[in-house]
C-alpha positions as CSV (number, residue, x, y, z in Angstrom):
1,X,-45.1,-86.0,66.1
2,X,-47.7,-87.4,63.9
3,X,-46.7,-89.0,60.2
4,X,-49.6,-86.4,58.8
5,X,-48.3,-83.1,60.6
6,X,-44.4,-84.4,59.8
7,X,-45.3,-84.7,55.6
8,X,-47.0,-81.3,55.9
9,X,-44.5,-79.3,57.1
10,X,-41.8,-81.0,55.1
11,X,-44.1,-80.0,51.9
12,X,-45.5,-76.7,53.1
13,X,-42.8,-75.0,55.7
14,X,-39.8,-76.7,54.0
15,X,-40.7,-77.2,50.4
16,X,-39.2,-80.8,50.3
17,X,-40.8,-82.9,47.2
18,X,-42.7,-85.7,47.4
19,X,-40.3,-88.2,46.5
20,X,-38.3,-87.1,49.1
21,X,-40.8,-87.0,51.8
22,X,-41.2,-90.6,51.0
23,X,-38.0,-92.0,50.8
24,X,-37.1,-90.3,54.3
25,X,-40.6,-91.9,55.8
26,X,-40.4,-95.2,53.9
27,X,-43.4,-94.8,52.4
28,X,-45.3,-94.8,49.0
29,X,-45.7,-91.3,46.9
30,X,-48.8,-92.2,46.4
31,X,-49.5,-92.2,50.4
32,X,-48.1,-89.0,50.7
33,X,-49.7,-87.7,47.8
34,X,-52.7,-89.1,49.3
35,X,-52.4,-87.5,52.8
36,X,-51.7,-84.0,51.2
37,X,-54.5,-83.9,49.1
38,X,-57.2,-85.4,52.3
39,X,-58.4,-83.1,54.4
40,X,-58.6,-86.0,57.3
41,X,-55.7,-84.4,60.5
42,X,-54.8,-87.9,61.3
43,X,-55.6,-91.0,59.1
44,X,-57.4,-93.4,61.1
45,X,-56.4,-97.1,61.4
46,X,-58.6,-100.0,62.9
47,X,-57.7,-101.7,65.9
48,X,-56.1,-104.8,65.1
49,X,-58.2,-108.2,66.6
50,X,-55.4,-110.7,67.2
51,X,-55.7,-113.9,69.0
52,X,-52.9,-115.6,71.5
53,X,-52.7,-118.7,72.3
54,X,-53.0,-117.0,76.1
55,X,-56.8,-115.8,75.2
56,X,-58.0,-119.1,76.4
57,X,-56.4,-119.4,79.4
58,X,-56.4,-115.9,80.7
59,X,-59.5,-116.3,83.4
60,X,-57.1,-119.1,84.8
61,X,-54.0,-117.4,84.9
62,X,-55.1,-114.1,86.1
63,X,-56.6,-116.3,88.8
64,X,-53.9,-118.0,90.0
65,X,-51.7,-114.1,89.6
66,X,-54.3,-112.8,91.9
67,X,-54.1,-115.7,94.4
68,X,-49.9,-115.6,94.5
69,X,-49.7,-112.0,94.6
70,X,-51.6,-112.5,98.3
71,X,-48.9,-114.8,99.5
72,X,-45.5,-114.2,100.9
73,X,-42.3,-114.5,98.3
74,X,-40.9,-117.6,99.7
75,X,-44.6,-119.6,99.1
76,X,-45.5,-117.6,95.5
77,X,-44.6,-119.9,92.5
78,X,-42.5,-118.4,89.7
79,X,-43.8,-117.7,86.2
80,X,-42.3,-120.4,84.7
81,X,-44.0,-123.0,87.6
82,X,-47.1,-121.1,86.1
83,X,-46.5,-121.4,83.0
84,X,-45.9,-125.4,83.5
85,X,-49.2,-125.8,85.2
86,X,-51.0,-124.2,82.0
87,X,-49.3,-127.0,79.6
88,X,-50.7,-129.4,82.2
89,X,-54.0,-127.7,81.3
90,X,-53.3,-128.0,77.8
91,X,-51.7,-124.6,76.8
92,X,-49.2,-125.0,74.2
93,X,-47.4,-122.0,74.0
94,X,-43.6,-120.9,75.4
95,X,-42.9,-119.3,78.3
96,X,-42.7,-115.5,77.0
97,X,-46.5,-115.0,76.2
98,X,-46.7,-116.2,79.8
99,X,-44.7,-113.1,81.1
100,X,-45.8,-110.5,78.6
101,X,-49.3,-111.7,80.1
102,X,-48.2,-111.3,83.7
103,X,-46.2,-108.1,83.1
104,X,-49.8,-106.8,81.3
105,X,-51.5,-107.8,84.5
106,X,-49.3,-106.5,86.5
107,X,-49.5,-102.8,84.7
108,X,-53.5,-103.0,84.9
109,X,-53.5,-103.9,88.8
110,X,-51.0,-101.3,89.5
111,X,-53.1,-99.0,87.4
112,X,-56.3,-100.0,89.3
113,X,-55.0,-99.4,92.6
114,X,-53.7,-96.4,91.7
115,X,-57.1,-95.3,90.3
116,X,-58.6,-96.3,93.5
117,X,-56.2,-94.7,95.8
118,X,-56.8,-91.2,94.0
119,X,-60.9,-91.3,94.2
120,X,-60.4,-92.4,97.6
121,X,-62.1,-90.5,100.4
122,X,-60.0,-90.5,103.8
123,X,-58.2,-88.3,105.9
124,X,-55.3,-86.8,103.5
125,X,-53.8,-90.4,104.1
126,X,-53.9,-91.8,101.1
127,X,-51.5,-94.1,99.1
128,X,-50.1,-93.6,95.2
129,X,-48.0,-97.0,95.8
130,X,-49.3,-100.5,95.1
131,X,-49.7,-102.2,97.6
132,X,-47.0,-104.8,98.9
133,X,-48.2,-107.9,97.5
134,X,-48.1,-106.0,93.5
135,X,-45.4,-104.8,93.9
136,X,-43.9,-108.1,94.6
137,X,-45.7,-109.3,91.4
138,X,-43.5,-107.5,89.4
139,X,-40.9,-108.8,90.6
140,X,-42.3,-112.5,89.1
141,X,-42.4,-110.7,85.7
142,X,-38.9,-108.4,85.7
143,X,-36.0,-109.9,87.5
144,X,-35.0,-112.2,85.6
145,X,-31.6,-111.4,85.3
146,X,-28.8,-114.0,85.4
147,X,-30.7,-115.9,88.3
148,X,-30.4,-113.9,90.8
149,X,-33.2,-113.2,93.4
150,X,-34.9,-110.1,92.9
151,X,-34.3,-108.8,96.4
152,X,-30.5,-108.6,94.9
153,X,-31.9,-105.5,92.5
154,X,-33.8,-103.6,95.1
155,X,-32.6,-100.2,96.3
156,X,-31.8,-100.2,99.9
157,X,-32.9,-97.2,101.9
């Protein structure tokens, strides 16, 4: 539930006081004061503008995801082969913006295909899966667990 609907009803429905409100939220009185007396539902935040270290290589990376995802699991390289062809290019970052990259990637492909296969027109046979060669892209990003392959983790049918 939203922070502005939560301090209202502890105020209005509940009669808690202020300090209280705030010491249960973590927050100033003078925010909740502030967001009692507003007549704004939902305070509004900008969207913070961060940079990574990533930004500059992202057109390469997303590249070379695209071109592995096509391939079969035994000739795809790994995320951290990936990751040591960037610092050949000069990236200077650790592995793990790497894979929160890829796993990002990942989410937006599935996402598009998804997209796709809904606005599709066929012959009642479409698709909500990836397809094969995303799905197997997540499995660069996930299974990383202890070293074992990620065929260890799939569910047999």
């Amino acid at each position: 539930m939203a922070l502005l609907g939560i301090i209202r009803r502890w105020q209005i429905r509940d009669q808690i006081p202020l300090r209280e409100i705030a010491r249960r939220l973590g927050i100033s009185r003078n925010t909740v004061r502030r967001y009692l007396r507003s007549e704004v539902t939902e305070p509004a935040y900008a969207d913070r503008q961060t940079t990574s270290a990533i930004d500059k290589y992202a057109l390469q990376l997303s590249s070379w995801l695209k071109t592995e995802a096509g391939k079969n699991r035994k000739q795809r390289r790994s995320l951290k082969q990936l990751h040591l062809d960037l610092k050949e290019l000069g990236f200077e970052g650790s592995y793990d913006p790497v894979a929160a990259f890829a796993r990002k990637w990942k989410v937006d492909q599935t996402d598009k295909v998804n997209s796709a296969s809904k606005h599709s027109v066929g012959f009642g046979l479409r698709s909500s899966t990836p397809t094969k060669s995303l799905v197997a892209v997540a499995h660069l990003a996930t299974h990383r667990r202890r070293g074992k392959p990620a065929a260890a983790y799939r569910r047999r049918n």
